[in-house]
C-alpha positions in Angstrom: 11.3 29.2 27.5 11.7 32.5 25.7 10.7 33.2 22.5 14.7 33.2 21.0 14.7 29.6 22.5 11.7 28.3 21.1 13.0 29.6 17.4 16.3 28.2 18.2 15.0 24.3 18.9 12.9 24.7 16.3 15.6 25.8 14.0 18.1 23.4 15.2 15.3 20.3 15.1 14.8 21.7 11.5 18.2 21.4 10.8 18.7 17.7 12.2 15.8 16.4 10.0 17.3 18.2 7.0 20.6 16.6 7.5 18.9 13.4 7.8 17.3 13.8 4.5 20.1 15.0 2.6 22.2 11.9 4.7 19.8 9.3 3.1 19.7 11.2 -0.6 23.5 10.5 -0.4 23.3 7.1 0.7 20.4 6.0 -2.2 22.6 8.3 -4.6 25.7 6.0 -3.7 23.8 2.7 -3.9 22.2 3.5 -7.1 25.7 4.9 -8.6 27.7 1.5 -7.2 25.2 -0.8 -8.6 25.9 1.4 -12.5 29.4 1.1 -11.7 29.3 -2.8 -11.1 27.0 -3.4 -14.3 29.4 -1.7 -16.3 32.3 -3.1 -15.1 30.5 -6.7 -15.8 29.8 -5.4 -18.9 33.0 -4.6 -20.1 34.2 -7.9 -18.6 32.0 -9.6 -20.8 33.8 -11.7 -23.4 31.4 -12.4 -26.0 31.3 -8.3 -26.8 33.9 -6.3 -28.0 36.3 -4.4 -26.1 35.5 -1.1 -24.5 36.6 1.4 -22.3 33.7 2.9 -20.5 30.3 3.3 -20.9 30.1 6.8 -22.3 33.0 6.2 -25.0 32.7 6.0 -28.5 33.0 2.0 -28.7 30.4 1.5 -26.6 28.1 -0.2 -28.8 24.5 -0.9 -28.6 25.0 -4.8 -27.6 26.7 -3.0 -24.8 23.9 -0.8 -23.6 21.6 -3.5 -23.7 24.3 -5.5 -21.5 24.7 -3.0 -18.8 21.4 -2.3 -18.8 19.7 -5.8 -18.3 22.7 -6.1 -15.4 21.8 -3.0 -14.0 18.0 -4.5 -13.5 18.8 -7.4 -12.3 21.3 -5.9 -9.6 18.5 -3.1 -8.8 16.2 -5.9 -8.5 18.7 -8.1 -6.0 19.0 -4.2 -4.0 15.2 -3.7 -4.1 14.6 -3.9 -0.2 17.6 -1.7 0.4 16.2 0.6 -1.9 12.9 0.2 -1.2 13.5 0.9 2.3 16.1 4.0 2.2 13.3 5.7 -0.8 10.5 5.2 2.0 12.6 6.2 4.5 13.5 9.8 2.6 9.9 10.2 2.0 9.0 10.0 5.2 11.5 12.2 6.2 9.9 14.8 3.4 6.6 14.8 5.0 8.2 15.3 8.1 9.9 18.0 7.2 7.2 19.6 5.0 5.0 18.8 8.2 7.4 21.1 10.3 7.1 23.5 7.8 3.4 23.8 8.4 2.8 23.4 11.6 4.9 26.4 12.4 3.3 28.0 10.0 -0.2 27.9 11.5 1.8 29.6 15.0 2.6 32.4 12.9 -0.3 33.2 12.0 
């Protein structure tokens, strides 16, 4: 292999296990933002509080906050292995990365 090819796989490898990283961000960024969205929707379905239109609105009182964010534990707490797994997963995929990063740094120098 010449030297051109051994940059390009290396850059391309880079590449893959960056877009895997950034893949799994998303997918914990959606999780986490569904979940919000769910506790706030069963917040504002609740009919022992008073009406509100969302969460960031001026009637949102603090009876709601505490609402949504009891709901939000206990749905983050139902979630916990997903989450648990997809936040080990990305940190593995840091070191990995980061690893990358410094093993091609010692054949530079």
């Amino acid at each position: 292999m010449s030297a051109i090819e051994i940059i390009t796989a290396r850059s391309s490898q880079l590449l893959r296990m960056r877009a895997a990283r950034d893949h799994t961000t998303a997918n914990l960024a959606t999780i986490r933002q569904r979940l919000a969205q769910t506790a706030e929707r069963r917040t504002r379905a609740a009919t022992d509080l008073p009406p509100s239109h969302r969460r960031h609105s001026s009637d949102w009182t603090k009876r709601h906050e505490a609402r949504f964010q009891r709901i939000l534990s206990e749905l983050t707490s139902e979630a916990r292995h997903e989450l648990g797994a997809l936040e080990a997963k990305l940190k593995r995929q840091t070191a990995a990365i980061a690893c990358h990063h410094l093993r091609h740094a010692r054949h530079k120098a």
